[in-house]
C-alpha positions in Angstrom: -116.1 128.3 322.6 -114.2 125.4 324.3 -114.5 122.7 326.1 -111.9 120.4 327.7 -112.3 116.9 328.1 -109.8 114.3 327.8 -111.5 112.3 325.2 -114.1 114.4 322.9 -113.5 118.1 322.4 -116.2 120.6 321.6 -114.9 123.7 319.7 -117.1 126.1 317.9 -116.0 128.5 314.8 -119.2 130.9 314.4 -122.1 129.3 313.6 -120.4 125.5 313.4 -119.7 123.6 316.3 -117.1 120.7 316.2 -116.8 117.9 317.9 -113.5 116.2 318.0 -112.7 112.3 319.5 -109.2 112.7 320.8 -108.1 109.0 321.7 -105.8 109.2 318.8 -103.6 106.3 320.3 -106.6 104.0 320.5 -107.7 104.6 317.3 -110.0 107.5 318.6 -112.4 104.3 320.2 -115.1 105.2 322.8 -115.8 103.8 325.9 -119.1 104.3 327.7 -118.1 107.4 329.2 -117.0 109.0 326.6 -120.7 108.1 324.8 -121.6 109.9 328.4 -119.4 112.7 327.5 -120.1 112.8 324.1 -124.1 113.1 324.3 -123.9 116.1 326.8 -121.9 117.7 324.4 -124.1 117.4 322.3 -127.0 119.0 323.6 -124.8 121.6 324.7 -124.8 122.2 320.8 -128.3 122.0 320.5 -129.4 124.2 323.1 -126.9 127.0 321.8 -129.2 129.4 319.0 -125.7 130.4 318.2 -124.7 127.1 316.4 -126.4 126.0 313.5 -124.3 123.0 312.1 -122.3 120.2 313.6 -119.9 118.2 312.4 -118.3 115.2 313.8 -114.2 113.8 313.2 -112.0 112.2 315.1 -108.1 113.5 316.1 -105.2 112.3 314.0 -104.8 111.3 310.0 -106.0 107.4 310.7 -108.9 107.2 312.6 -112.4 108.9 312.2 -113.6 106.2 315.0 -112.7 102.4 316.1 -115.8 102.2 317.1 -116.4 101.1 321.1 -113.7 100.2 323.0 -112.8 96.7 322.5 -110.6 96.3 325.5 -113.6 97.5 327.9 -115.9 95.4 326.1 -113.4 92.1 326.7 -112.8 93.1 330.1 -116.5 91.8 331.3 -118.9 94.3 331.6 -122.1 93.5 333.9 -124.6 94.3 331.2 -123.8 95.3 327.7 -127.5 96.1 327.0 -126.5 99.1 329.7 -123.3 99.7 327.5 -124.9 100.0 324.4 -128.2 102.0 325.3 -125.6 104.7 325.6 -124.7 104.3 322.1 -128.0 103.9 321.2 -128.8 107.8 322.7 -125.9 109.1 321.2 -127.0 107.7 317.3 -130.4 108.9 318.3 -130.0 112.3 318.9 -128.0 112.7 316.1 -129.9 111.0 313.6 -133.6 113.3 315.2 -130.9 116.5 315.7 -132.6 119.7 314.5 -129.5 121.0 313.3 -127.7 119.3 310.8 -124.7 117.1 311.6 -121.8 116.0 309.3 -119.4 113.0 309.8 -116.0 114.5 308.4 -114.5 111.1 308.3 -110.6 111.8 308.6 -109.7 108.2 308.6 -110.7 104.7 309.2 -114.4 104.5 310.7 -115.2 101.0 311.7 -117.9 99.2 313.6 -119.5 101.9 315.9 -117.4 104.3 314.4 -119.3 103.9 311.4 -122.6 103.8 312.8 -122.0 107.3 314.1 -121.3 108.3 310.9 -124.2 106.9 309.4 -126.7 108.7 312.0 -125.2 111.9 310.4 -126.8 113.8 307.7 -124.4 113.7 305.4 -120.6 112.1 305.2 -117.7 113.6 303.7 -114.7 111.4 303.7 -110.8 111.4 303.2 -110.0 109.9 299.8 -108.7 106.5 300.2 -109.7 105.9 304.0 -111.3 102.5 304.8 -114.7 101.5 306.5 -116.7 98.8 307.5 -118.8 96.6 309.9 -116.4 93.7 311.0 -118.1 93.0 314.4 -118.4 89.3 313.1 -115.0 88.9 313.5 -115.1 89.5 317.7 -118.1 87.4 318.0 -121.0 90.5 317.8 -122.9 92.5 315.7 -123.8 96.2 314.6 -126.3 97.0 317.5 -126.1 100.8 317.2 -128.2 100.9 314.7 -126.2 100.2 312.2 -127.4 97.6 310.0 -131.3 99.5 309.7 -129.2 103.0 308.6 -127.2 101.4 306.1 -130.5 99.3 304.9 -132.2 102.5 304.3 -129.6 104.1 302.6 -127.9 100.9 300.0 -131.1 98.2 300.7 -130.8 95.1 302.4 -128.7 93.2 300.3 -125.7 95.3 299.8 -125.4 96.1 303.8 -126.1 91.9 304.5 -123.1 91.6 302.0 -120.8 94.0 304.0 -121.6 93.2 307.2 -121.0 89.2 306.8 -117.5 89.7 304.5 -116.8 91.9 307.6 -114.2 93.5 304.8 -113.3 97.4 304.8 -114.0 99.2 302.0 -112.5 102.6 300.4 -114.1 105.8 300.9 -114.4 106.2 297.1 -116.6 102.3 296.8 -118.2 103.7 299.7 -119.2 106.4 297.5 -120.4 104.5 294.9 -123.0 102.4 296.9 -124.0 105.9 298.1 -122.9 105.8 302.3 -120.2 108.4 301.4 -121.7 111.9 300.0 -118.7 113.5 299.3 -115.0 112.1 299.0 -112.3 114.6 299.1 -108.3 114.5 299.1 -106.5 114.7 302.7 -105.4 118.4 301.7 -108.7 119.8 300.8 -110.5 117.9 303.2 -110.5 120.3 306.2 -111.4 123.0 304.0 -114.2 121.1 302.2 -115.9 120.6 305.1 -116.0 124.2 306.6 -117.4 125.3 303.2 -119.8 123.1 303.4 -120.9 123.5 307.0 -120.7 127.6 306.3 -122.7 127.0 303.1 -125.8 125.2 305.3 -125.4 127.7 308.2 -126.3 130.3 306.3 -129.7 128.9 305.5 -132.7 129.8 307.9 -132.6 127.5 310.5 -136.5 126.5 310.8 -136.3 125.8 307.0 -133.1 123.6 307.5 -135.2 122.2 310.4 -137.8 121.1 307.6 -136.1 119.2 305.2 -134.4 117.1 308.1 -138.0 116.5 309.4 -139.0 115.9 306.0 -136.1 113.4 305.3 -136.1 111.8 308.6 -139.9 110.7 308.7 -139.3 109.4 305.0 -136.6 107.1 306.1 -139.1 105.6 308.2 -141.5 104.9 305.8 -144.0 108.1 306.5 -145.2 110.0 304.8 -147.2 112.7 306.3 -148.6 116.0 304.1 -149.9 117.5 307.5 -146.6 117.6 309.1 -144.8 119.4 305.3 -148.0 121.6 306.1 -147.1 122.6 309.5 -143.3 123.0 308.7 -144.5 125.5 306.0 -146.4 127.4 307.7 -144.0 127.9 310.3 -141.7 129.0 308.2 -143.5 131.4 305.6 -144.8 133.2 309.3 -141.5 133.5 310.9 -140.6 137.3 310.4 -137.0 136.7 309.2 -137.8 134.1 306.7 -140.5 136.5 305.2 -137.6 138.7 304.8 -135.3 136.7 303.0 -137.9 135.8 300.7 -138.5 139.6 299.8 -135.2 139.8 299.9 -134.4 137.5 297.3 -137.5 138.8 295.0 -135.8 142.5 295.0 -132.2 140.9 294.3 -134.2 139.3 291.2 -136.2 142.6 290.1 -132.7 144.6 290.6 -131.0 141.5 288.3 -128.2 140.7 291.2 -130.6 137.6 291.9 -129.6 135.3 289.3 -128.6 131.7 290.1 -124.9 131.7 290.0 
């Protein structure tokens, strides 16, 4: 599956479903149609049983994302609150998406580029690639929701301390104040990240559906033993989950079951 659009790509490889920024000359930036663009893509992903796993990157060895389109933001627009709440649905529906969603960060991810990646699930990054929130610098701020991701993920401090150096950082201190999962060399990178999209498709999907549930209402501070309850049940009923489960059980009586 295909579809052609001059500035984001959707492309699917079974059960994984990639979207691709394409402005490779303007450091794969995105202007408010392309957040258009982008977020019907993206429910096209969600509405298809087919896919299971998403993953985000941007075209080209140096750019994961720029972020918004500077140029279109200096050119005057009538209202930025308009501009933005289209970021704003984009991080959104990634960040509540039922189906998990990596950032394969290829390159530099700056600014909104960043706050994409930080709506993912999880962020796999090219060894050595820099990113950062400089919006100091032209006079703004992280207002796609930004600055409240990366405080849940590193506390307030460390993200204050980023955001007002308004420095880039490597992938691999990234890692270590724990925004990057996974850092990877360029040549393995492409790789890395299909075996780790396959290696979530091939869980059930309702159960996958849990833990993000699970993980997203933690984030925000609830936490609800009704809702684990209901997720549970849902999935211990669900025919094809009963029969992985059995599954599993005769694997372990038959000994090919063991953890590998």
């Amino acid at each position: 599956m295909s579809a052609a659009a001059d500035t984001v790509i959707l492309e699917r490889r079974g059960a994984i479903a990639r979207l691709t920024f394409t402005r490779a000359d303007s450091g794969n930036a995105l202007r408010g149609a392309d957040m258009l663009l982008l977020a019907t893509l993206f429910r096209q992903c969600l509405a298809d049983p087919e896919i299971r796993v998403i993953t985000l990157s941007g075209r080209g060895p140096k750019f994961f994302c720029a972020g918004a389109d500077i140029a279109e933001l200096a050119s005057g627009l009538p209202d930025i609150g308009v501009h933005i709440r289209k970021w704003h649905e984009v991080v959104d529906l990634i960040e509540a998406s039922e189906k998990p969603v990596i950032a394969a960060i290829n390159g530099v991810a700056v600014g909104g580029g960043l706050e994409l990646a930080l709506a993912c699930h999880q962020r796999i990054a090219v060894a050595g690639i820099r990113l950062g929130l400089p919006e100091l610098k032209v006079g703004l701020f992280p207002a796609a929701g930004g600055v409240r991701r990366l405080t849940r993920l590193i506390g307030a401090a460390q993200t204050l301390d980023l955001v007002m150096s308004t420095e880039l950082i490597t992938a691999e201190a990234a890692q270590q104040k724990g925004i990057i999962d996974q850092v990877c060399p360029a040549a393995e990178f492409h790789d890395t990240v299909q075996r780790v999209a396959e290696r979530i498709a091939e869980f059930e999907p309702n159960a996958v559906r849990a833990v993000l549930a699970c993980a997203r209402t933690s984030a925000l501070g609830i936490d609800s033993n009704d809702l684990v309850v209901s997720l549970l049940r849902e999935c211990y009923a669900t025919p094809r989950n009963r029969e992985v489960l059995q599954g599993f059980m005769s694997r372990r009586r038959s000994g090919s079951g063991k953890p590998k």
